[in-house]
VEXKEZA-886012 format. One record per residue (C-alpha): residue number from 1; residue in three letters; chain; x, y, z. Coordinates in steps of 0.001 Angstrom, whole numbers, padded with zeros to 6 digits, always signed. Layout:
BEGIN
- n	res	chain	u	v	w
- NUM	ALA	A	X	Y	Z
...
! end
This chain:
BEGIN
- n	res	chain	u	v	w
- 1	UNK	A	-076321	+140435	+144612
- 2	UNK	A	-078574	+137253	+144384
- 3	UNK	A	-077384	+133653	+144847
- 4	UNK	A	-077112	+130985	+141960
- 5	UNK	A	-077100	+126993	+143288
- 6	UNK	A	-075659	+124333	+140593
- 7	UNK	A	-077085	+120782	+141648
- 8	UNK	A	-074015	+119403	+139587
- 9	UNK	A	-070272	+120714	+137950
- 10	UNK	A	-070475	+124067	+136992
- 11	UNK	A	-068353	+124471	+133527
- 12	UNK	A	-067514	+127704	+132380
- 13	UNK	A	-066092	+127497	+129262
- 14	UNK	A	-065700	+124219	+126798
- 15	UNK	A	-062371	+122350	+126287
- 16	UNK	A	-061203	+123157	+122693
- 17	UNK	A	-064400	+125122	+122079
- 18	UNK	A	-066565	+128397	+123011
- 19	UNK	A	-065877	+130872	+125550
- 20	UNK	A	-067167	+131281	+129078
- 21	UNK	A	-067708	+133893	+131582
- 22	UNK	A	-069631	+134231	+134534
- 23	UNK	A	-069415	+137743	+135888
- 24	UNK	A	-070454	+138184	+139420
- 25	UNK	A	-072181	+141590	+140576
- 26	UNK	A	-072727	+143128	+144186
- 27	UNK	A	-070658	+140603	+146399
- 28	UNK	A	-073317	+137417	+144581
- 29	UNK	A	-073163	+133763	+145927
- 30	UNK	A	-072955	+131148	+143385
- 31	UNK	A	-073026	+127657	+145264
- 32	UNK	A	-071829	+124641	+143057
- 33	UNK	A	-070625	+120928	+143248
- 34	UNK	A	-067808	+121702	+141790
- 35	UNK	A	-066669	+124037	+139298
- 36	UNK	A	-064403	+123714	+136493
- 37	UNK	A	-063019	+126815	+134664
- 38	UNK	A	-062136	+126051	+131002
- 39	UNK	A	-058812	+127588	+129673
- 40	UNK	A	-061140	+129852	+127497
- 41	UNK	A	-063579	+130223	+130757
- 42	UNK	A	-063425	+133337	+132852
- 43	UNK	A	-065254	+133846	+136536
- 44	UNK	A	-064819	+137679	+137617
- 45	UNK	A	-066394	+139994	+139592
- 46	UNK	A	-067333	+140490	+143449
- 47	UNK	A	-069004	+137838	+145601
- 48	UNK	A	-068245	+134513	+146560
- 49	UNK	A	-068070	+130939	+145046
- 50	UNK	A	-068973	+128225	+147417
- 51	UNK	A	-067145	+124904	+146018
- 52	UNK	A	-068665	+121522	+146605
- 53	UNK	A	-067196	+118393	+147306
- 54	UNK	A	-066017	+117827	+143644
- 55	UNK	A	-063788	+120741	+144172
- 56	UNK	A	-062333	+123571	+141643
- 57	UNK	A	-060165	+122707	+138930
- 58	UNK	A	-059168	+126079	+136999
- 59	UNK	A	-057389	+126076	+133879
- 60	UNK	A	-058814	+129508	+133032
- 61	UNK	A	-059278	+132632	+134630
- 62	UNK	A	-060840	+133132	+138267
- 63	UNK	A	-060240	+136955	+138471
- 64	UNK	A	-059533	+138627	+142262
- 65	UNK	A	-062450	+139710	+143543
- 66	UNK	A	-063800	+136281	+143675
- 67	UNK	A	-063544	+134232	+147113
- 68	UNK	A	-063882	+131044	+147257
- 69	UNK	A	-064731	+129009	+149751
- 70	UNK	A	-064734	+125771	+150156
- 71	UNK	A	-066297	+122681	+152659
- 72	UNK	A	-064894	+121673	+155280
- 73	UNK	A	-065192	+117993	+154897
- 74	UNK	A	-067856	+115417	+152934
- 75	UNK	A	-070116	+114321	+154683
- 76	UNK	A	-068363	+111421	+157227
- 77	UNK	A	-064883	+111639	+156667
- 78	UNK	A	-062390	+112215	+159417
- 79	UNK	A	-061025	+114983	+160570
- 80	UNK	A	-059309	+116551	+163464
- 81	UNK	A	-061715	+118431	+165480
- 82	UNK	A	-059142	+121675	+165388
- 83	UNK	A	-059179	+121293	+161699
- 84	UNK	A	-062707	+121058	+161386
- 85	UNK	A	-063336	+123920	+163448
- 86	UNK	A	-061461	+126646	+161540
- 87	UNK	A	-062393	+125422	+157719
- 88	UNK	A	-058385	+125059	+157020
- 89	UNK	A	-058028	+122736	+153892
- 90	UNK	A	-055885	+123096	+150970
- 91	UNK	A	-057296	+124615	+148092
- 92	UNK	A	-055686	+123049	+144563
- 93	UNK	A	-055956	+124970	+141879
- 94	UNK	A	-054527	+123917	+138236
- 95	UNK	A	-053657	+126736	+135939
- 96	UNK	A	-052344	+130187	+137048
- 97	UNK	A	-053638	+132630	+140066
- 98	UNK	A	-053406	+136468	+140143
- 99	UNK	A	-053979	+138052	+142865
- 100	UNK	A	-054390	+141471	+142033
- 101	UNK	A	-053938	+145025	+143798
- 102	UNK	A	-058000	+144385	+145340
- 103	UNK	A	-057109	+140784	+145851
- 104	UNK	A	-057470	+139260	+149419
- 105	UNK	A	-056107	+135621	+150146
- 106	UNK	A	-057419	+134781	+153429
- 107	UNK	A	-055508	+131724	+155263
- 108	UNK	A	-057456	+130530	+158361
- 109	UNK	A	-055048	+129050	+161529
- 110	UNK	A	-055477	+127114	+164571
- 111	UNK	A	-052234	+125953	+164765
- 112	UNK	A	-048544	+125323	+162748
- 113	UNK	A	-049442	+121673	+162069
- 114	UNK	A	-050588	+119758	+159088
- 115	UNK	A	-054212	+120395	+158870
- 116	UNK	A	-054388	+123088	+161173
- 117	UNK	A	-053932	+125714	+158675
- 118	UNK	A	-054866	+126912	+155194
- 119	UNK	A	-052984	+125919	+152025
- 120	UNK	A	-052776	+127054	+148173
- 121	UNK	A	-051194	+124680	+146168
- 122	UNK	A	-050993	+125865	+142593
- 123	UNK	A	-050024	+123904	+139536
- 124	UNK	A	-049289	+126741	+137389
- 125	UNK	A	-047507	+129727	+137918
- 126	UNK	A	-049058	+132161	+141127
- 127	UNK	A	-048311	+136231	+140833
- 128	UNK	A	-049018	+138088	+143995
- 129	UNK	A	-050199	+141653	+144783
- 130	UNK	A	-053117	+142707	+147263
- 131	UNK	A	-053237	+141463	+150659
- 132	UNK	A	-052297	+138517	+152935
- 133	UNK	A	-054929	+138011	+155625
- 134	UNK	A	-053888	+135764	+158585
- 135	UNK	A	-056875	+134978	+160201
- 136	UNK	A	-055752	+132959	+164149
- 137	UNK	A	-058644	+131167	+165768
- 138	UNK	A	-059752	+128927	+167906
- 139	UNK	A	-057905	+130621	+170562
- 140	UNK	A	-054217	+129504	+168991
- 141	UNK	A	-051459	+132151	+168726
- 142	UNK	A	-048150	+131404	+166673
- 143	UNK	A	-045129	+130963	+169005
- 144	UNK	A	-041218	+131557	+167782
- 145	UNK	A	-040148	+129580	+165525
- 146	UNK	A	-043394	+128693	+163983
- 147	UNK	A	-043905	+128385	+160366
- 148	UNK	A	-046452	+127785	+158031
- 149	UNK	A	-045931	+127238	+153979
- 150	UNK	A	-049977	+128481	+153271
- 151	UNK	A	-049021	+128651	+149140
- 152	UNK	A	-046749	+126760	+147002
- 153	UNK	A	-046936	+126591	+142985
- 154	UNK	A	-044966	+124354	+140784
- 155	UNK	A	-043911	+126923	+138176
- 156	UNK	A	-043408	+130187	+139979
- 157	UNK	A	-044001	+132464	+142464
- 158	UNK	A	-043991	+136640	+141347
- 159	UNK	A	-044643	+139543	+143034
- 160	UNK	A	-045169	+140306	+146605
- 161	UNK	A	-048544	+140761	+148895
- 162	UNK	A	-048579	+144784	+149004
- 163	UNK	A	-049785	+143925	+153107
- 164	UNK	A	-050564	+141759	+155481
- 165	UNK	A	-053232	+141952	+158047
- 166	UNK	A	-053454	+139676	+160910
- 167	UNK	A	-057077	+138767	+163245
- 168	UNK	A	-057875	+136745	+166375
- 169	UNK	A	-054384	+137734	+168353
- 170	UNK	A	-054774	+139243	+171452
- 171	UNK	A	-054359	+143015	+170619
- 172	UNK	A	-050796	+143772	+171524
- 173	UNK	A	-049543	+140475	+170428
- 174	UNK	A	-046127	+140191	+168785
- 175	UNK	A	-044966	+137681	+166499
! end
């Protein structure tokens, strides 16, 4: 339940070498530079992982439970002001995801243009389960026709999101 700050790359795991595993407990922060799961390196567990600049390459095993959550933008680059606003980046991750029956991927939107919503892009293989949370802010709501590709891997997709739960419509609203 406590938080853990890396001032550089957290590794978990060693490239043709020992094991890793950092098991979070009661919904813990861990707050890194960048992390970089091994393929013998394991993060499980509940709580969040707040990735730094240098991003998250995983060629191991980030287990659901886990969120991660990423910047928004280094410190004076450009960005849209929509974009920056609602946190909506694409998250690359290298190796394979599981979302699991508990699992919750959470895709921020402020509108259906590049940038102006969340993205997965998976070099590995992505199997689905748990739930799809839509999260519309900044006072946008989708119109027909709209479309938004929020996850994409370059192996395979398998499995389907058991539900999906939608916030920040008007209530009523039907899309």
């Amino acid at each position: 339940g406590g938080m853990v700050r890396a001032l550089d790359v957290l590794q978990v795991g060693a490239v043709g070498g020992g094991t890793g595993l950092v098991e979070m407990q009661n919904n813990a922060l861990v707050a890194t530079n960048g992390t970089y799961i091994a393929p013998n390196g394991v993060i499980t567990g509940t709580g969040t992982l707040a990735v730094g600049f240098l991003g998250l390459q995983n060629d191991g095993t980030l287990a659901p439970g886990v969120n991660v959550l990423y910047p928004l933008a280094p410190i004076g680059s450009a960005r849209s002001g929509a974009r920056a606003q609602s946190g909506a980046t694409t998250l690359a991750i290298s190796g394979t995801l599981t979302i699991s029956s508990s699992g919750r991927l959470r895709i921020p939107l402020v509108g259906s243009g590049a940038g102006q919503y969340g993205s997965l892009v998976i070099t590995g293989t992505a199997q689905l389960d748990g739930v799809l949370a839509l999260d519309f802010g900044n006072g946008y709501a989708p119109n027909q026709g709209d479309t938004f590709t929020f996850l994409s891997a370059t192996d395979s997709v398998t499995g389907t999101f058991d539900s999906v739960t939608i916030s920040g419509l008007l209530p009523g609203f039907e899309y």
